[in-house]
C-alpha positions in Angstrom: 11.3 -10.6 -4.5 13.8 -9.9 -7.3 16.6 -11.6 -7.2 19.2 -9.1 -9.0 23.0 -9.8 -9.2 24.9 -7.5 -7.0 28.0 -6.6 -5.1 28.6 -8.3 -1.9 27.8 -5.0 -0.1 25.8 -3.3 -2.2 25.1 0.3 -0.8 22.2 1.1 1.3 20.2 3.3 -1.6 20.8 0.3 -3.9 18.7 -1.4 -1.4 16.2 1.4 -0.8 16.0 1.7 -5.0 15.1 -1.9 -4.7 12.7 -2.2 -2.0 10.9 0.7 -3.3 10.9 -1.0 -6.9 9.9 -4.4 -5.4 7.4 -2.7 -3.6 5.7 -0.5 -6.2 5.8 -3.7 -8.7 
């Protein structure tokens, strides 16, 4: 997991963008 600095509440695509980024690594 990739610990990336972001807003408090970052918004759900954010997340998604992530996730999928994380999971595709």
């Amino acid at each position: 997991m990739t610990t990336l600095p972001v807003d408090p509440l970052p918004l759900p695509c954010s997340i998604r963008f992530f996730n999928s980024s994380d999971v595709m690594t």
